[in-house]
C-alpha positions as CSV (number, residue, x, y, z in Angstrom):
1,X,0.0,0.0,0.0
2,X,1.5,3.5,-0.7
3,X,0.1,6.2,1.3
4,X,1.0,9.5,-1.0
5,X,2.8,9.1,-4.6
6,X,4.7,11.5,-6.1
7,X,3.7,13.8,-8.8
8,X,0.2,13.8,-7.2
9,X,1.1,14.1,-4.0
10,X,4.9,16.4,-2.7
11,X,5.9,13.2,-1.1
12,X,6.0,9.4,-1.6
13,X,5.6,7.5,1.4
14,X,5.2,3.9,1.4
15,X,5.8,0.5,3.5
16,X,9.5,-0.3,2.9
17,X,10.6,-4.4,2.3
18,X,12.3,-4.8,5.4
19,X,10.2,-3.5,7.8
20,X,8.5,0.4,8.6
21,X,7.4,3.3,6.6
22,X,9.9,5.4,4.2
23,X,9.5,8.7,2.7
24,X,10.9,8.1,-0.9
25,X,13.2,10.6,-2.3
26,X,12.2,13.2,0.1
27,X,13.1,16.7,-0.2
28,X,15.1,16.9,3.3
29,X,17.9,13.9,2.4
30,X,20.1,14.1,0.4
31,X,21.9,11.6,-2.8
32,X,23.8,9.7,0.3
33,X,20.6,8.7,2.1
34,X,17.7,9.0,-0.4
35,X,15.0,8.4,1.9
36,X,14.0,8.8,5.3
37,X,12.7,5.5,7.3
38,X,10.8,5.7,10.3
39,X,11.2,3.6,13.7
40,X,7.7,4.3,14.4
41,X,4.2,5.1,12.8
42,X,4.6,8.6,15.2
43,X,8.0,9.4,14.4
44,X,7.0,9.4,10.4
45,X,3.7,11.1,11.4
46,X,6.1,14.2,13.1
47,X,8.2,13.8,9.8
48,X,5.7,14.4,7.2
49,X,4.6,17.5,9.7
50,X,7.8,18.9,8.9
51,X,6.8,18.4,5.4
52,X,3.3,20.0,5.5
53,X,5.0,23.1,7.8
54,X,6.8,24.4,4.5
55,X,3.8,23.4,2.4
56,X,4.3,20.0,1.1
57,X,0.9,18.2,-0.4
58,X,-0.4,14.9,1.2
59,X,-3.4,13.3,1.3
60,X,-5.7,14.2,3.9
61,X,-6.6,10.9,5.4
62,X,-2.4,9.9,5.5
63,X,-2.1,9.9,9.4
64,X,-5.5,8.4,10.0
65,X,-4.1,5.4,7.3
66,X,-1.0,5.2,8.7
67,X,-2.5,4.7,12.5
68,X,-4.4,2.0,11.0
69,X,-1.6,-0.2,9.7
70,X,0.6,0.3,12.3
71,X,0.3,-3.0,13.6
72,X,1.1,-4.0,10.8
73,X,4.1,-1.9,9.5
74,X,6.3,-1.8,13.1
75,X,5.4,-5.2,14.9
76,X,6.4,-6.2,17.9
């Protein structure tokens, strides 16, 4: 499931293969670290704040969707 894409959306944030959430290409890494992975379903929630604070689009619904899967993105 990806919760915003790019080109529609200012970031691309989906579940990442190993484990967690990622924001793909995102505009605060750099070519060294291309993406920034989350620990926690909070910790990308406070991320993609800092995105929306300089006025990044998202979908509306992405932290209610991303509450709902976190059992399943960061289990125990």
């Amino acid at each position: 499931m990806t919760y915003a894409k790019m080109f529609k959306d200012d970031v691309n944030v989906y579940p990442h293969t190993n484990g967690g959430v990622i924001c793909a290409m995102c505009y605060f890494c750099d070519d060294t670290e291309p993406y920034y992975k989350a620990e926690s379903t909070q910790e990308m929630i406070d991320h993609l704040k800092a995105h929306q604070k300089i006025g990044h689009k998202m979908p509306d619904d992405i932290f209610e969707r991303l509450l709902e899967d976190n059992n399943t993105n960061y289990p125990d």
